[in-house]
C-alpha positions as CSV (number, residue, x, y, z in Angstrom):
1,X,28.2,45.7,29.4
2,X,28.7,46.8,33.1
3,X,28.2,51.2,33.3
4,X,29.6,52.3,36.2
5,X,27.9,55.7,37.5
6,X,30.7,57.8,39.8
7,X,30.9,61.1,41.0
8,X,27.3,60.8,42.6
9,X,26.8,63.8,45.3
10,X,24.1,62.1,47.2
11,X,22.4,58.7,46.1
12,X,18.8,58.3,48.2
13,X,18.6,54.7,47.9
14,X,15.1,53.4,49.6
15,X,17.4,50.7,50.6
16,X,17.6,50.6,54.5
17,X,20.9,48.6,54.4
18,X,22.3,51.3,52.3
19,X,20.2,54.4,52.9
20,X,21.1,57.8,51.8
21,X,25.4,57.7,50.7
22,X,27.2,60.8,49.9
23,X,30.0,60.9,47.3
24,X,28.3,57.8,45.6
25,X,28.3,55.4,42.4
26,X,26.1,52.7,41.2
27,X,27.3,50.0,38.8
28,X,24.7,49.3,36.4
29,X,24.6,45.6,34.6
30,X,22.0,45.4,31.6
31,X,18.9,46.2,33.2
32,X,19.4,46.1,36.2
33,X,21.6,47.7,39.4
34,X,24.5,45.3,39.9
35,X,26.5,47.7,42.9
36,X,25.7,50.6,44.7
37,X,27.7,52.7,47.5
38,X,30.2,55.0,48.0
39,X,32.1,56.4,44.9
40,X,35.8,54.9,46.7
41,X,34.9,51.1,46.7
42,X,33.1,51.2,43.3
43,X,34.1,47.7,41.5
44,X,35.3,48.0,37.8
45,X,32.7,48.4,35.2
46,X,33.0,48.5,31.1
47,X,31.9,51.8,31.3
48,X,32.0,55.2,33.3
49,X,29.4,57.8,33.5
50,X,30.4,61.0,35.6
51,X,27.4,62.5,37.2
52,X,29.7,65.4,38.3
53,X,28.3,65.7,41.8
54,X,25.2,65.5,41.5
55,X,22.6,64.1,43.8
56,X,20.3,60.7,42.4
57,X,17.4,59.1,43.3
58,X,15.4,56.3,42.1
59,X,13.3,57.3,39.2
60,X,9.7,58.3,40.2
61,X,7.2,55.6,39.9
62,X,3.5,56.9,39.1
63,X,0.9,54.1,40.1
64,X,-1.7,56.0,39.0
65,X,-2.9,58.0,35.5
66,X,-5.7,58.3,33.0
67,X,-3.6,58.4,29.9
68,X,-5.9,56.9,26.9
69,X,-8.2,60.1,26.3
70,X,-8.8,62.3,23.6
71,X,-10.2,65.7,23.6
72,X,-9.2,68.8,25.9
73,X,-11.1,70.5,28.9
74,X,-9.3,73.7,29.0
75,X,-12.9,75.5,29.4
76,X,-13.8,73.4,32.1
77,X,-10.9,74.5,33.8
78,X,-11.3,77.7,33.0
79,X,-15.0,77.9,34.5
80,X,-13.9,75.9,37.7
81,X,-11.1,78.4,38.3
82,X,-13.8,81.2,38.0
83,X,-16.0,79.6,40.6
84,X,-17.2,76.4,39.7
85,X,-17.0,73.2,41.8
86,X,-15.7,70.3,40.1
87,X,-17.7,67.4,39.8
88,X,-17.6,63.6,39.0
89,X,-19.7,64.8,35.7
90,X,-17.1,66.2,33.5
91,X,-15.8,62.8,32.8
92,X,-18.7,62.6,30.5
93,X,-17.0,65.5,28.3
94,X,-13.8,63.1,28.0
95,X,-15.8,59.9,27.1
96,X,-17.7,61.4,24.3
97,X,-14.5,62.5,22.4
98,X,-12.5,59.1,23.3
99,X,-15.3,57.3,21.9
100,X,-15.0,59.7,18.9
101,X,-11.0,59.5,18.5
102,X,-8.9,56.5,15.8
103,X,-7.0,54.1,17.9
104,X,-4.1,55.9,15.9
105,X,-4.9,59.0,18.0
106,X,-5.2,57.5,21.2
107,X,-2.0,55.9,21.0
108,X,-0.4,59.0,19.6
109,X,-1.5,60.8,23.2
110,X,-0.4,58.0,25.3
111,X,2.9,57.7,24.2
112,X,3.2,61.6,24.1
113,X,2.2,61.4,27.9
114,X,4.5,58.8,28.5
115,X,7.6,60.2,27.1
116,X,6.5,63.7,29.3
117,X,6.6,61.4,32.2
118,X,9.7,59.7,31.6
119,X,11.4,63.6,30.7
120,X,10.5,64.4,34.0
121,X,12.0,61.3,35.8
122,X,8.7,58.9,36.0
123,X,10.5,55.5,34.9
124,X,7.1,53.5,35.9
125,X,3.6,55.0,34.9
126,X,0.4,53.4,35.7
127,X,-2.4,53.6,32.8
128,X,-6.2,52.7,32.9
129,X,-9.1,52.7,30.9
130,X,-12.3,54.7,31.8
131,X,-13.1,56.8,29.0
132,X,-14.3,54.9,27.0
133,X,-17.2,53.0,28.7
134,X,-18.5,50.4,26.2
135,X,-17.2,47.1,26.2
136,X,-15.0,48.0,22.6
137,X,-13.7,51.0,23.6
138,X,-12.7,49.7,27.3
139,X,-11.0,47.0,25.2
140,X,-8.9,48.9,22.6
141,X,-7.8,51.4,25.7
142,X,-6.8,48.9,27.3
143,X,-4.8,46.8,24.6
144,X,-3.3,50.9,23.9
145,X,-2.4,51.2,27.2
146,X,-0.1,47.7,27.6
147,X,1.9,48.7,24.5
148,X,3.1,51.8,26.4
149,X,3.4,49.6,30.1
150,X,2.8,46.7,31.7
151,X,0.7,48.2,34.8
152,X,-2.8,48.5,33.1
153,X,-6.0,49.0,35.1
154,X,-9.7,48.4,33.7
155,X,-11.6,51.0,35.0
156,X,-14.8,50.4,33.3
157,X,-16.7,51.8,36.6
158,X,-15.1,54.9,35.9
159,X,-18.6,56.7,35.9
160,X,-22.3,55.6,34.2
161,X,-22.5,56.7,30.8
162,X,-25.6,58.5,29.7
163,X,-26.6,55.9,27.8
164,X,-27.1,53.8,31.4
165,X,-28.3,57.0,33.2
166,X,-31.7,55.5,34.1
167,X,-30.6,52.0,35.1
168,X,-27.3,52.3,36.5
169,X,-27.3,48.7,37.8
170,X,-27.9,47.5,34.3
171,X,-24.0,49.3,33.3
172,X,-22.9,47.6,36.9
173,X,-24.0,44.0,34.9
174,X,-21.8,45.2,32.0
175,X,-19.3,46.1,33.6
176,X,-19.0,42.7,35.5
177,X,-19.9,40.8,32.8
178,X,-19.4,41.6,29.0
179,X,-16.8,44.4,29.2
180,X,-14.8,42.3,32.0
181,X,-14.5,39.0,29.9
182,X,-13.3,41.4,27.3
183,X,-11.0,43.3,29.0
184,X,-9.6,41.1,31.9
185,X,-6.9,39.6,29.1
186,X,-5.6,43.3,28.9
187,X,-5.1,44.1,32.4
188,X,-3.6,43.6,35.6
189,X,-5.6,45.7,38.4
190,X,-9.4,46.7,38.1
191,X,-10.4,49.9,40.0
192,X,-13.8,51.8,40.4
193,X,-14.4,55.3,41.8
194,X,-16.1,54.8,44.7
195,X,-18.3,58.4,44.8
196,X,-21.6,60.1,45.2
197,X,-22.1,60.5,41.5
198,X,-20.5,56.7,40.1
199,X,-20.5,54.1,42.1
200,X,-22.0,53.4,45.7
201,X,-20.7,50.9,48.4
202,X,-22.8,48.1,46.8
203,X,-21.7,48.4,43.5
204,X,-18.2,49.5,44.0
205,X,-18.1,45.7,45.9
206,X,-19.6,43.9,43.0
207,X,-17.4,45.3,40.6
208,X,-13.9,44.7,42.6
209,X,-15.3,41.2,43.5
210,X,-16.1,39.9,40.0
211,X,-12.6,41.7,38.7
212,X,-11.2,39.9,41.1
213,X,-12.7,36.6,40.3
214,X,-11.0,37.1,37.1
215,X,-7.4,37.5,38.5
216,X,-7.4,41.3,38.6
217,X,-6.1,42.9,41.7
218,X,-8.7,45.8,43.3
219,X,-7.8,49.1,43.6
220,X,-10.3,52.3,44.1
221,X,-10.5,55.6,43.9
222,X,-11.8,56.3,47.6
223,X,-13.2,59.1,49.5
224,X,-12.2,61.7,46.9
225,X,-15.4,64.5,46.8
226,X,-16.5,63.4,50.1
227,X,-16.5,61.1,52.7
228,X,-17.6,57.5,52.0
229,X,-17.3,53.8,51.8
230,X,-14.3,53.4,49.6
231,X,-11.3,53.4,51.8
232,X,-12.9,50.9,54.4
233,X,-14.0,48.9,51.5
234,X,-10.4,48.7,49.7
235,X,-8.9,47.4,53.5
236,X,-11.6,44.8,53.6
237,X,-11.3,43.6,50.0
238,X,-7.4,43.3,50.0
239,X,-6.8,46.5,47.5
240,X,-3.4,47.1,46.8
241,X,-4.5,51.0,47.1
242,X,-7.5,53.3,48.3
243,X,-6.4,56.6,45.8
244,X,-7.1,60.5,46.5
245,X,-8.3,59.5,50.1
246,X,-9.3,63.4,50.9
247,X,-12.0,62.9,53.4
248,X,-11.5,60.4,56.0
249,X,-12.3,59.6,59.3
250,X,-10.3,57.7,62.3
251,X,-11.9,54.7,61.3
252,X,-10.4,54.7,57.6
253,X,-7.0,56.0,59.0
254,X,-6.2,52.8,61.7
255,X,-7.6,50.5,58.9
256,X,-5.2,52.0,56.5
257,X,-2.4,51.6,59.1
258,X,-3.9,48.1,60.2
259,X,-3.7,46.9,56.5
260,X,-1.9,46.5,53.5
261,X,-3.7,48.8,51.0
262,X,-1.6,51.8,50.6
263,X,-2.8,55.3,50.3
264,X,-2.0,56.9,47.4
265,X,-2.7,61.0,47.9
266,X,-3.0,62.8,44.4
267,X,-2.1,66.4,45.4
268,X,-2.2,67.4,41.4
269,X,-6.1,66.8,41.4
270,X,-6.4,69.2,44.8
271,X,-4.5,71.7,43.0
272,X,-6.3,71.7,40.1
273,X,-9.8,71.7,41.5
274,X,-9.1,74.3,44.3
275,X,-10.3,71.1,46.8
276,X,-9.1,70.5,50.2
277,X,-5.7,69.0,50.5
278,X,-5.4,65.7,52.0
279,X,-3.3,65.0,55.3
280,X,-0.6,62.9,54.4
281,X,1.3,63.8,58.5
282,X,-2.3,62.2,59.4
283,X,-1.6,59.0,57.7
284,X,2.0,58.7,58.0
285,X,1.7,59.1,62.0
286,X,-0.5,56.5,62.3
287,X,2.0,54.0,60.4
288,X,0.1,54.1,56.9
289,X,1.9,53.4,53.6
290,X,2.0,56.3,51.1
291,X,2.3,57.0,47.8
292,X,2.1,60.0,45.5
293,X,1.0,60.4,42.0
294,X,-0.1,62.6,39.4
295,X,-3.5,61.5,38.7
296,X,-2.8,62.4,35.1
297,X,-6.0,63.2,33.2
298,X,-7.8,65.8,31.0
299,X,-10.0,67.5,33.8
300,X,-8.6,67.1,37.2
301,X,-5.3,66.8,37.1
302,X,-3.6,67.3,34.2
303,X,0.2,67.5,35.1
304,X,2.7,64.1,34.4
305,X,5.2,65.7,36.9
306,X,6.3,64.0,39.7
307,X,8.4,67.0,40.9
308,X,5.4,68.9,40.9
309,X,3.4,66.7,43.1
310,X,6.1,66.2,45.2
311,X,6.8,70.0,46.0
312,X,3.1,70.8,46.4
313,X,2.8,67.3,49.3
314,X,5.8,68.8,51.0
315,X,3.8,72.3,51.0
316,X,0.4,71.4,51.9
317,X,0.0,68.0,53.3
318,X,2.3,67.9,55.7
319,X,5.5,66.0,54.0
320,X,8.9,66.3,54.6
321,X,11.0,66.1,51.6
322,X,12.2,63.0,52.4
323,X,9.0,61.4,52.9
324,X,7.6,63.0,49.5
325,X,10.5,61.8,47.4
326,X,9.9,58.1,48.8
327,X,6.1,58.1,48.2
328,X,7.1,59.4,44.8
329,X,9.3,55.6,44.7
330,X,9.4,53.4,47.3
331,X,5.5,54.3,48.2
332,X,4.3,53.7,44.3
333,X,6.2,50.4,44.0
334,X,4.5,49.3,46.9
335,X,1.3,50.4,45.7
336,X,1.6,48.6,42.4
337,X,3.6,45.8,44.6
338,X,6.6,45.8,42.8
339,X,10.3,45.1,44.5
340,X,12.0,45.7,41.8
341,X,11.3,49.4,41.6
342,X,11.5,52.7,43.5
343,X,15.1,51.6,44.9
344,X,18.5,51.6,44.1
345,X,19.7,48.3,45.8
346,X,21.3,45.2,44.1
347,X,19.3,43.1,41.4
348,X,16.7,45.8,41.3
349,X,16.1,47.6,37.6
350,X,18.2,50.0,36.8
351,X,15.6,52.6,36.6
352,X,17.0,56.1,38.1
353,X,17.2,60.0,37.7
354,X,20.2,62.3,38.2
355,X,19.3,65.1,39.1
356,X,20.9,69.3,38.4
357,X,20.9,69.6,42.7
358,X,23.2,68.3,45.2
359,X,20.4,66.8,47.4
360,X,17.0,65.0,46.4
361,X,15.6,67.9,49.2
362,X,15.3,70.3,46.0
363,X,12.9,68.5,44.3
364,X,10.5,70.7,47.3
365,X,12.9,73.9,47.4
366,X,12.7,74.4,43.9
367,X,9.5,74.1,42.8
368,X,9.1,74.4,39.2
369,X,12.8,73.9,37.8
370,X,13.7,71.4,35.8
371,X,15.8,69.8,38.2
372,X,15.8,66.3,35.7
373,X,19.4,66.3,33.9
374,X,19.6,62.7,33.4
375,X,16.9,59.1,33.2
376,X,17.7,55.6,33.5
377,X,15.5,53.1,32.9
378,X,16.1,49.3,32.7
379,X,19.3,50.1,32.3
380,X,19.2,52.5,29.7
381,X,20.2,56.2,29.0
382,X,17.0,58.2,27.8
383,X,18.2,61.7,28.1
């Protein structure tokens, strides 16, 4: 059955043929966007949906989040915001109480995240492991992860557990050995964070290598705390993303514009840690890709809003609305290299949000309202 969506203010598109049309419609066909353009050439359709003037967009497309956790680090927050610098080390808090949690709860907390995510106009959500840190628990977070979507990452080089403190090589083995064979059925990317306090250069390399080896695509969490090797690294290796990329130098900026690893800029995890923001103008200006995403997780950045991370880019690193909104879609498709997302164009899914605004622009000028009155995805009406 053919829904056709009329009475659409302002449709951003991502699609340069089509790019931004006033007084829109789309004409959705099972999952996927059969028509889109303006509201007066709109073909016939079984059905009609009035979005009584208001504008749409894409729906948001997160490509990256830490949803399989248990446990809460409210006091860590608490302390950081009295003072405290945050630090790779309160990942450690996270793993003991995964470990400790039934795969009933994990999944539970996952698909509570997800349907957050997906209230607030995130129709495609990123999920990897990483606290869990032994090869079984990698595993089941992993296998909980692809029931709720299909873009899973192993991060087993999420940080060295305690129980590898004094032979941190020895959890690099496992890692790219043991854990991968048992995980690499589950996944589609492997990442590693790439940080005084994980994983060096070295290691960081022999863990995206042997993923890769395996048939996982690289991605890394680069340059986050400080500057490092991890962006350069991600370039040379082929990543589809270098994520956070906070510090960097010219040398990581023209490779990020000279490649085709996109940098994904987490502005939730800046907010939440008081840390300095990173500059998006920088990278776009030099011809980089973008995205933006949440960074959903426990201590760092616990927020699943899109619109949230979208308002605070636009505010402190250097965004225009425009280019926010189409990191937020067009910018995480390309970072999980996906066509079939984070535009509204003909034969893509039908995955979109109407929002309570006449232009996409408020997602920045009113931060904080629930600006979300409608979700699509594959086709379907979720609220």
């Amino acid at each position: 059955m053919a829904t056709a969506i009329v009475n659409i203010g302002s449709l951003l598109t991502n699609d340069p043929s089509l790019g931004t049309i006033e007084n829109a419609a789309i004409v959705v066909d099972g999952e996927r966007i059969a028509w889109a353009g303006p509201a007066a050439a709109v073909p016939a359709a079984d059905d009609r949906v009035d979005a009584g003037g208001r504008a749409a967009a894409p729906g948001f497309v997160d490509s990256h989040a830490h949803l399989v956790f248990a446990g809460d680090r409210t006091s860590e927050f608490n302390a950081r915001m009295s003072g405290r610098p945050y630090t790779a080390g309160g990942i450690q808090v996270t793993v003991a109480a995964t470990r400790a949690a039934t795969d009933a709860e994990l999944d539970a907390n996952v698909a509570r995240y997800v349907a957050e995510a997906l209230r607030q106009g995130t129709t495609t959500i990123e999920c990897k492991s990483g606290y869990g840190l032994t090869v079984e628990d990698e595993a089941r977070a992993l296998r909980i992860a692809a029931s709720h979507t299909e873009e899973v990452t192993y991060l087993g080089a999420h940080v060295v557990p305690p129980e590898y403190a004094a032979d941190p090589d020895a959890y690099v083995d496992l890692v790219t050995g043991p854990m991968l064979d048992a995980c690499a059925p589950h996944a589609r990317w492997i990442d590693v964070f790439c940080e005084r306090g994980a994983f060096d250069g070295d290691q960081a390399r022999a863990v995206l290598t042997a993923g890769a080896g395996r048939g996982l695509v690289p991605r890394v969490h680069a340059n986050q705390l400080r500057h490092g090797p991890g962006v350069l690294l991600a370039v040379e290796l082929g990543a589809a993303s270098a994520d956070h990329c906070t510090h960097l130098d010219a040398a990581d900026v023209d490779a990020l514009a000279g490649g085709t690893t996109v940098a994904t800029l987490l502005p939730g995890a800046e907010f939440s840690t008081r840390a300095e923001y990173p500059s998006a103008r920088r990278l776009l200006d030099a011809g980089a890709r973008v995205a933006l995403s949440t960074d959903c997780n426990p201590g760092s950045s616990f927020t699943s809003s899109m619109p949230f991370c979208i308002a605070v880019a636009v505010r402190e690193m250097g965004m225009t609305p425009d280019e926010a909104v189409t990191a937020a879609t067009l910018g995480g498709a390309q970072a999980l290299r996906r066509d079939d997302i984070g535009r509204i164009t003909p034969g893509a899914l039908a995955d979109l949000v109407v929002l309570d605004a006449p232009s996409h622009v408020h997602l920045a000028y009113r931060p904080g309202v629930p600006l979300v009155s409608a979700v699509w995805r594959r086709g379907a009406r979720h609220r």
